[in-house]
Each structure stands twice: as C-alpha cells, then as structure tokens.
C-alpha positions as CSV (number, residue, x, y, z in Angstrom):
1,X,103.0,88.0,114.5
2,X,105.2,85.8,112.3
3,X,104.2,84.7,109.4
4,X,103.8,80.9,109.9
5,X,101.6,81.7,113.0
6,X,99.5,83.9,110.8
7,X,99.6,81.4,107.9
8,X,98.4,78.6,111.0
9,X,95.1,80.8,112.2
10,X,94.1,81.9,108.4
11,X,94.0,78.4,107.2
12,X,91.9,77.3,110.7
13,X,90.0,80.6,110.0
14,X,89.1,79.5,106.4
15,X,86.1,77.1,108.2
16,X,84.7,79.7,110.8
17,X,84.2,81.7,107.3
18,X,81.9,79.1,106.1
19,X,80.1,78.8,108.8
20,X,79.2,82.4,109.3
21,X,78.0,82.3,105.6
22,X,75.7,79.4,106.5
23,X,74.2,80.5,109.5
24,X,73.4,84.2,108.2
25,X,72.2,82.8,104.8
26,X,68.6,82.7,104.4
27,X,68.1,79.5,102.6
28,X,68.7,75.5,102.9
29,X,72.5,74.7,102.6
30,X,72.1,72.9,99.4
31,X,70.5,76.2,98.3
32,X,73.6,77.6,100.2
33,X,75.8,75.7,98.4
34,X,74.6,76.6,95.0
35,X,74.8,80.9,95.7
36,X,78.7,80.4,96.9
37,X,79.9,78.6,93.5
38,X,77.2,80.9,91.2
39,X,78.7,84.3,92.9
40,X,82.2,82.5,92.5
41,X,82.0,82.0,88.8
42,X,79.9,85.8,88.4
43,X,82.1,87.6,90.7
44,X,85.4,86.0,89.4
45,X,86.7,84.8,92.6
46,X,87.0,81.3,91.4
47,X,85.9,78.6,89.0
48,X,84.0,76.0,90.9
49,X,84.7,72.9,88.8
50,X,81.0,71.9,89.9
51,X,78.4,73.3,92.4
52,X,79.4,71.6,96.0
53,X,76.1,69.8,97.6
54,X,75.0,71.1,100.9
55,X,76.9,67.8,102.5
56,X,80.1,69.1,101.0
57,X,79.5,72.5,102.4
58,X,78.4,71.1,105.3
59,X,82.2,69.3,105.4
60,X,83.8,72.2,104.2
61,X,82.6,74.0,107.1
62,X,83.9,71.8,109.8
63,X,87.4,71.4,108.0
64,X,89.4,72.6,110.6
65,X,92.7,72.9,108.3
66,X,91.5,74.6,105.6
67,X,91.9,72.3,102.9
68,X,88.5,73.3,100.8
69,X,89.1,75.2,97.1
70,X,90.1,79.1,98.2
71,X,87.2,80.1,96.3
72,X,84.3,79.5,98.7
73,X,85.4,81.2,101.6
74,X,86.7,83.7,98.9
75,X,82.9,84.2,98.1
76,X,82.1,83.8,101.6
77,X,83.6,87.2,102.6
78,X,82.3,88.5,99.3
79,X,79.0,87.8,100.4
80,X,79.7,88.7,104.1
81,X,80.7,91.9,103.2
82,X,77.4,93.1,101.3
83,X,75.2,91.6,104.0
84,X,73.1,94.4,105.9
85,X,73.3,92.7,108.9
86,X,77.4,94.0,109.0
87,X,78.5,90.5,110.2
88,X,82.1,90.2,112.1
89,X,84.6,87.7,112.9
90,X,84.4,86.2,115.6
91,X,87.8,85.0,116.4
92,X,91.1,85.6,115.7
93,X,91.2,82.8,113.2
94,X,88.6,84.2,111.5
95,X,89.5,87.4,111.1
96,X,92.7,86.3,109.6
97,X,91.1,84.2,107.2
98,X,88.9,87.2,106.1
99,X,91.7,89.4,106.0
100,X,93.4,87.0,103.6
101,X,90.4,86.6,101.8
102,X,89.8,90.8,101.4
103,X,93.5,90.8,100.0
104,X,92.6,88.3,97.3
105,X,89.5,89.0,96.4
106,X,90.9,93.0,95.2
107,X,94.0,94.1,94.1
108,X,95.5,97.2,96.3
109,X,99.0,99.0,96.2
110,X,99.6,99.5,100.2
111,X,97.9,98.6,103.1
112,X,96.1,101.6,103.8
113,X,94.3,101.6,100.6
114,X,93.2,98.0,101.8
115,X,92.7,99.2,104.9
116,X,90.3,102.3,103.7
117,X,88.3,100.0,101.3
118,X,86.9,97.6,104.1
119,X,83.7,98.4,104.8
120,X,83.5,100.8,108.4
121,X,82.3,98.5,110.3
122,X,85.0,96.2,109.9
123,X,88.1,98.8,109.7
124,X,88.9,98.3,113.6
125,X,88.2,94.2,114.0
126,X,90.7,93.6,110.9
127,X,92.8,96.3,111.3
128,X,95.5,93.7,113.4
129,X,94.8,90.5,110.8
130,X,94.8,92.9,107.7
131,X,98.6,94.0,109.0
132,X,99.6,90.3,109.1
133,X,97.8,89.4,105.8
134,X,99.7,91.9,104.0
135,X,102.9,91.2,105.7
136,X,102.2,87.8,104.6
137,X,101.2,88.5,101.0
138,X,104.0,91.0,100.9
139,X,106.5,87.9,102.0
140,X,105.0,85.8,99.4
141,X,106.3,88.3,96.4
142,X,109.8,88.1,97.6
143,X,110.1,84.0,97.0
C-alpha cells in the first residue's frame, strides 16, 4: 500500500471516526461535543482552543477530507478504545484513520509493540492499516 494511498484513506477515515464516536455516545451531540475537547485537554491529545458546538461536530463529522483539528478524532479512538461495547472500523478508511490515530496518541519503538498494545479485539481488523500507519510514520522521520 503506498504511502500516498494510505495518507488518502486515513484523512477520509478521520470523519467515519467521528461518527462512530457520536452514534455510540450516550448523550446529545452538543453534550458530545463537550466530552471530546474535555478528554483532549485531560488526556493530552490536544489543546482544543475552545469546546466545538454539536453543529461543528456535526460538520466535522461529515468532512469527508479530513480537515478538522487532529485532536478530536485523536480523542475519538481514545474514547473508542475504552468503550465496553469493543466498537470496530467499519471500513478501510476508518481503520486507517484509527491506526494513525493509535500511533499518535502513544509512543512505541516497533510495530509489534504497537501491535501488542491494541486492545484484542482490534489486533486482527488493524493489523493491515497499523502496517501502513507505521510505514507511514516511519517515512515521515526520514524527511
């Protein structure tokens, strides 16, 4: 998978993140809204300049080229991840963009250590898109 075409379904992936968050989530979106950007700030995986409304979720969730801050879908597979429910990609896309996500959200020295931190139920629908994340985070370093 080269890079650019991994880059391509990550950033389309991004969305389908944020949607998955909102339709699991147990509350209104504004309500929504307001858990992403408080885990964000608690969790250090970003630093929401202000809490998005539930409209600019709403927008962030249809924005098909992944151009919303990196931190809420950052928080959205934070979130995912803890959720009892064991929630899953459901596309290709998606599971690229969580893959990225996993790699950013922790710091790991190989791929297998990656790998062997997912939770189980995920280790066998990332395994593929956590190979191209890293290839792709590995390319990064070199520039």
């Amino acid at each position: 998978m080269p890079q650019d075409d991994f880059y391509t379904k990550m950033r389309v992936g991004l969305s389908a993140l944020l949607r998955q968050w909102r339709a699991l989530g147990q509350a209104d979106i504004d309500q929504l809204a307001l858990i992403l950007a408080e885990t964000a700030r608690v969790a250090k995986l970003g630093t929401p300049e202000a809490t998005p409304s539930g409209a600019t979720l709403e927008q962030w969730s249809q924005d098909e080229q992944g151009e919303m801050p990196l931190w809420a879908p950052r928080t959205a597979v934070f979130l995912l991840n803890q959720m009892p429910a064991r929630p899953l990609p459901v596309s290709e896309e998606e599971a690229c963009a969580w893959a990225y996500c996993w790699l950013r959200n922790r710091s790991f020295d190989s791929l297998q250590a990656a790998h062997e931190a997912l939770p189980v139920h995920l280790k066998s629908p990332l395994q593929e898109a956590l190979e191209a994340a890293w290839r792709d985070q590995q390319g990064l370093r070199l520039v």
